[in-house]
PLY file of the C-alpha trace (Angstrom):
ply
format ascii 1.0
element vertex 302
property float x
property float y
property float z
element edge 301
property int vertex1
property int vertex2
end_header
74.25 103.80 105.35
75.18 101.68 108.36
77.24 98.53 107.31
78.40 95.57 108.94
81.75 94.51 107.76
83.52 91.04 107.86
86.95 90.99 106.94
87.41 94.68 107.87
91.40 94.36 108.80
92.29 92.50 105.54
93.43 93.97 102.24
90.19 94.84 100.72
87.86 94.74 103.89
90.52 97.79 105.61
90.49 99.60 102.20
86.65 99.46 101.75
86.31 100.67 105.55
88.46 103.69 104.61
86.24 104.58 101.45
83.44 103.99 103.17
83.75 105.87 106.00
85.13 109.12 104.04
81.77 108.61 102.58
80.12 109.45 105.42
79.08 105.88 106.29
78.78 104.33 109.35
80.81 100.84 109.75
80.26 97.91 112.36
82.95 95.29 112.07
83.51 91.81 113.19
87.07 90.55 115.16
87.71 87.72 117.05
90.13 89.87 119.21
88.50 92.18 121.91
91.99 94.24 121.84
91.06 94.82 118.29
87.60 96.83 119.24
86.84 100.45 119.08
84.15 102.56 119.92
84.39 105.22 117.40
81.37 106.98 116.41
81.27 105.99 112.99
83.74 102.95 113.30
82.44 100.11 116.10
84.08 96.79 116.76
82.32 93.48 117.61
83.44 89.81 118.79
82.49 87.27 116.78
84.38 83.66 117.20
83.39 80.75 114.17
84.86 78.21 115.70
82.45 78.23 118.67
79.83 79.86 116.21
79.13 82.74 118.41
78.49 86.23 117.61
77.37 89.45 119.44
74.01 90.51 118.14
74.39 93.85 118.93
76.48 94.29 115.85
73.45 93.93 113.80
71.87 97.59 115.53
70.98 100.08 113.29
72.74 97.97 110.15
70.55 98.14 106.66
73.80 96.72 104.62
76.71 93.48 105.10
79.63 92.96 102.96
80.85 89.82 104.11
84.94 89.14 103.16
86.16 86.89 105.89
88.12 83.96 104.69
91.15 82.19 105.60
93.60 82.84 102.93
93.79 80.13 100.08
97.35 81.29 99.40
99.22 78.79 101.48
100.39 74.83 100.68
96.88 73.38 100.59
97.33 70.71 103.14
94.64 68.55 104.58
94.02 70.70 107.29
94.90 73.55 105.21
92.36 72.67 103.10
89.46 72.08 106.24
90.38 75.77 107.43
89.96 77.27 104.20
86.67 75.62 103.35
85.13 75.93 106.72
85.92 79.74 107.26
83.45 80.81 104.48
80.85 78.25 105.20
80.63 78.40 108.91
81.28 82.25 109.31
78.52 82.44 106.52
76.15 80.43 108.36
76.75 82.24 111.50
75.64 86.02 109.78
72.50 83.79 108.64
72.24 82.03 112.35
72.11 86.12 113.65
69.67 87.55 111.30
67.06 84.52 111.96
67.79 84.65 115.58
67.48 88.86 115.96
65.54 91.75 115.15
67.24 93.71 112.57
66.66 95.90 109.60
69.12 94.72 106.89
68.04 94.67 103.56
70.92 93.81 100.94
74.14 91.59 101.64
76.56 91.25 99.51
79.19 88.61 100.11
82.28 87.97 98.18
83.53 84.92 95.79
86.66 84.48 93.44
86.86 84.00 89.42
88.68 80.91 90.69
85.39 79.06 90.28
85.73 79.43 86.32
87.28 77.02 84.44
90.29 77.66 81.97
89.78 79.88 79.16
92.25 80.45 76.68
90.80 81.62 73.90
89.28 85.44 74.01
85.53 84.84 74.79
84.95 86.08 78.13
83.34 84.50 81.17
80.29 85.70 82.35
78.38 85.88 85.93
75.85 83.33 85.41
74.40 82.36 88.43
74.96 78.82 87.94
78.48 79.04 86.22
80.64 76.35 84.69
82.77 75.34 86.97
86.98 74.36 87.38
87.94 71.13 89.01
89.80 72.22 91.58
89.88 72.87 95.41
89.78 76.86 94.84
86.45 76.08 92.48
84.97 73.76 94.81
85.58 76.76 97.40
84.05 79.21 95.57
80.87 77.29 94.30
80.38 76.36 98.70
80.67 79.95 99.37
78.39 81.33 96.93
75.67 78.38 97.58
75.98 79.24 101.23
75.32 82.94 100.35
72.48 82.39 98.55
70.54 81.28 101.47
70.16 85.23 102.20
67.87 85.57 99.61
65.66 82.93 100.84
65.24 85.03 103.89
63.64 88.16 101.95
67.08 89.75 101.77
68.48 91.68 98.52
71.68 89.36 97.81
75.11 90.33 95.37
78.05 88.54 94.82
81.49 89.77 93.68
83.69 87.04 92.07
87.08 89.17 92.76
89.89 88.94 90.58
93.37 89.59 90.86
93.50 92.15 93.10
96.76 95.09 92.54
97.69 97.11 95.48
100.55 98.76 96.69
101.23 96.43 100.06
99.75 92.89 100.21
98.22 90.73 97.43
99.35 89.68 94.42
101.28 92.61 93.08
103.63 92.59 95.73
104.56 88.83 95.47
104.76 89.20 91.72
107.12 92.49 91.87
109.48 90.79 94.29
111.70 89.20 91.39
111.58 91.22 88.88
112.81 93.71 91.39
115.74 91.16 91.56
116.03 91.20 88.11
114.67 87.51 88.15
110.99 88.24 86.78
109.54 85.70 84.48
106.30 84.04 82.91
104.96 80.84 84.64
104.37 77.79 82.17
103.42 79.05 78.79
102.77 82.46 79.90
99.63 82.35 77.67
97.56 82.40 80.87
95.00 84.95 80.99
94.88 87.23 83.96
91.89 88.86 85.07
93.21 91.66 87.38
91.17 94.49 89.49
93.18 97.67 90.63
91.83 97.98 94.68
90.35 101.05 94.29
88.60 100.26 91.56
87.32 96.95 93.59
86.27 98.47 96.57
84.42 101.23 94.71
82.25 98.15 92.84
81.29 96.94 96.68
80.59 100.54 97.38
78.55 101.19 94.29
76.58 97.68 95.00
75.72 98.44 98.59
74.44 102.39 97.08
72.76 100.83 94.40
71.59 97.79 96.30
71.97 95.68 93.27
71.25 91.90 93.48
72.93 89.15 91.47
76.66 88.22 90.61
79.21 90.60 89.43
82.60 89.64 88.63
85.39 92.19 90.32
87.68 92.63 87.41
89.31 95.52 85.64
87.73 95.33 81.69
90.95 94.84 80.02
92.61 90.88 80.95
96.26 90.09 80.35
97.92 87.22 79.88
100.75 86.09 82.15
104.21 87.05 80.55
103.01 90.22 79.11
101.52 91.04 82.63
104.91 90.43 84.28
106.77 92.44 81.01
104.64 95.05 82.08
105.75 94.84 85.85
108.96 95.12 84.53
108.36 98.29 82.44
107.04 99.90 84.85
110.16 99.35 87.59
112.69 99.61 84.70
113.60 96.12 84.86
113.73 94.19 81.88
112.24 90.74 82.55
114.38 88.60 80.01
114.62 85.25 81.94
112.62 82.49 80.03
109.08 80.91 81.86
109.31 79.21 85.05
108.31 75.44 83.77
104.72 74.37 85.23
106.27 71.18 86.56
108.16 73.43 88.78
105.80 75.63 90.03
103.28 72.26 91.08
106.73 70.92 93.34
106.98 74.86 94.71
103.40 74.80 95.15
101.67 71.70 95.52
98.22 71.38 94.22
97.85 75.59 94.97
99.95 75.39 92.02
96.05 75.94 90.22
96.02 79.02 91.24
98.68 80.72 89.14
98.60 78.50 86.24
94.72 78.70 85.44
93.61 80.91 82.89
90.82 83.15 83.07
89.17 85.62 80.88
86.94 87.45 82.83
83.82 90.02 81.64
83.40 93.43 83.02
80.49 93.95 81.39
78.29 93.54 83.91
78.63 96.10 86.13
79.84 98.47 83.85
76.39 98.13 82.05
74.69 98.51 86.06
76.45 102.26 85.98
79.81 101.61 87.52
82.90 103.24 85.89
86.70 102.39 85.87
89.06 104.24 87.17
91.86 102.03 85.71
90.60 100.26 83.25
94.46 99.56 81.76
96.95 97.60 83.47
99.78 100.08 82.61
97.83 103.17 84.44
97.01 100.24 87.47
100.79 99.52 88.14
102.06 102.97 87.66
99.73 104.15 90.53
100.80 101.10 92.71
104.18 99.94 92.16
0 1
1 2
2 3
3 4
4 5
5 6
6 7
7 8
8 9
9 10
10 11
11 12
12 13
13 14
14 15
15 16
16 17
17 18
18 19
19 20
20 21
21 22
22 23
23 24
24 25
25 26
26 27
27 28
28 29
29 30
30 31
31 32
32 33
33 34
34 35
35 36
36 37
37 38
38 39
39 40
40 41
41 42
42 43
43 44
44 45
45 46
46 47
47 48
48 49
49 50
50 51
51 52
52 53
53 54
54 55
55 56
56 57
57 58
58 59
59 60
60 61
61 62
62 63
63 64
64 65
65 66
66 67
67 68
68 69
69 70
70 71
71 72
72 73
73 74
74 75
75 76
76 77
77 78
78 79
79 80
80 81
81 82
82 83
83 84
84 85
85 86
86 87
87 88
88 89
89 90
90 91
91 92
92 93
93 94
94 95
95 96
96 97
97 98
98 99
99 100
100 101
101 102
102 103
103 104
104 105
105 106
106 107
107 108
108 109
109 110
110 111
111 112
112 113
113 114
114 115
115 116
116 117
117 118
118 119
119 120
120 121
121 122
122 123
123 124
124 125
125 126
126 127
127 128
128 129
129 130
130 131
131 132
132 133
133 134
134 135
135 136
136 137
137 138
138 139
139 140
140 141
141 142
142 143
143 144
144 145
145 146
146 147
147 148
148 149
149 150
150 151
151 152
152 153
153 154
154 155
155 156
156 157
157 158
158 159
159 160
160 161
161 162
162 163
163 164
164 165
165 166
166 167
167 168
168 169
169 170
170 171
171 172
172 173
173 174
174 175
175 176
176 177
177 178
178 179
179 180
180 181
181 182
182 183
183 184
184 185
185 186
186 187
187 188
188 189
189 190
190 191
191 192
192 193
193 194
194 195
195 196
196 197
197 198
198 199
199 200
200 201
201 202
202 203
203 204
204 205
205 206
206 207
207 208
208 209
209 210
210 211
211 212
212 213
213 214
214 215
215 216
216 217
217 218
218 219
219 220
220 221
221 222
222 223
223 224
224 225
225 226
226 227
227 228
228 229
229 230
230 231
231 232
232 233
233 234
234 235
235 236
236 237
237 238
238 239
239 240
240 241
241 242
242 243
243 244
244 245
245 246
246 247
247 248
248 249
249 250
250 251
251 252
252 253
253 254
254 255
255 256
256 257
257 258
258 259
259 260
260 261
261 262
262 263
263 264
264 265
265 266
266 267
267 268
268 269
269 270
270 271
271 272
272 273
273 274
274 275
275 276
276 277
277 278
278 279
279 280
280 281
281 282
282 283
283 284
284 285
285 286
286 287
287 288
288 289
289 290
290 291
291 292
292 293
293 294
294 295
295 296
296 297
297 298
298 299
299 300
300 301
């Protein structure tokens, strides 16, 4: 396959690009720096710029797949403007892929662009959550986000193209993301639970994520998948665990949710929601887990 990447230099998007192209695939990626281009012969750097909605069309030759992971990160104070950067770096770099493939010949078929289990609502009970198209949905910025995003995306499939979305969970690696923020105080022997610690947490271990987007684009699939590891957590065991697996025991009692809303501000929601995420899905489509158990997942990264 030939693929056109957005997001290619972030934590997935540069971990996907590696996969991919030991696969034998062929990646074209988007940057908004021209330093930032190569000219490899499987690896080929584009400008694109949002703000000014411009993009090179050549990045489109030869491409029958996009995975589309650009985003401003939501893991910062959500401030006004905070908020507009976050919102309008999905949408507008969305509508921009869409503004190319109108405006160009090409020959992509299937694009898969990514979401967040953000847009479910709490769940604290063990049901899971499902990938309905039209899910419920959490009051909150991060939802609102999500719900944008995947509306936006859909409009690929009113083109003639094959369209998937991934609502991505939390991700574990061993640099960047969630893992490494969460491991910083229990490596300090300060590790705790936030609020009740009853939270559920719907984790993915990276390699297991970017092989879903791989299988996807191989199987062209259509429809949403949710980007989670089978086997949810909730919050102080997930953190006990953390601490199991460093040897450090994680004994201090739950940081109040009171607190973490004045160390957070309304992105507070996104570590004190509670989400119980299915699997199923893909794992009935063919795909299989290569850590399916949180232990196994933070052994291999921490």
């Amino acid at each position: 396959m030939k693929l056109l990447i957005t997001g290619a230099t972030g934590l997935v998007g540069s971990k996907l690009t590696e996969v991919l192209r030991l696969q034998g695939h062929h990646i074209h990626y988007l940057t908004t720096r021209e330093s930032a281009i190569k000219k490899e012969e499987d690896y080929k750097g584009f400008l694109w710029d949002v703000r000014s909605m411009t993009i090179d069309p050549a990045c489109l030759e030869g491409v029958d797949t996009i995975i589309h992971l650009a985003g401003e990160s939501v893991f910062q104070r959500w401030t006004a403007q905070a908020k507009d950067r976050i919102m309008s770096s999905r949408i507008n770099s969305t509508q921009l892929l869409l503004n190319a493939l109108n405006d160009n010949e090409h020959q992509v078929a299937h694009v898969i662009t990514a979401s967040a289990i953000g847009i479910y609502p709490d769940k604290w009970d063990g049901s899971p959550l499902k990938e309905n198209e039209v899910p419920p949905v959490a009051d909150n910025f991060l939802a609102e986000v999500c719900l944008a995003w995947e509306n936006i995306g859909m409009q690929f499939k009113e083109q003639g193209l094959k369209h998937a979305i991934v609502r991505i969970g939390i991700v574990l690696a061993a640099q960047g993301g969630a893992l490494e923020q969460m491991a910083k105080p229990v490596r300090l022997y300060a590790g705790a639970g936030f609020a009740s610690g009853k939270m559920w947490q719907s984790w993915v271990a990276i390699d297991d994520l970017v092989h879903i987007f791989c299988f996807i684009a191989e199987q062209q699939l259509e429809g949403v998948y949710n980007g989670v590891a089978p086997n949810p957590t909730r919050n102080r065991p997930l953190m006990e665990t953390i601490g199991e697996v460093l040897n450090k025991p994680v004994f201090l009692p739950n940081v109040p949710a009171f607190m973490m809303k004045l160390m957070l501000g309304e992105m507070a929601a996104t570590v004190l929601s509670s989400q119980y995420v299915n699997s199923q899905k893909i794992e009935e489509a063919g795909y299989t887990f290569k850590y399916p158990q949180l232990k196994a997942a933070l052994k291999e990264y921490l």
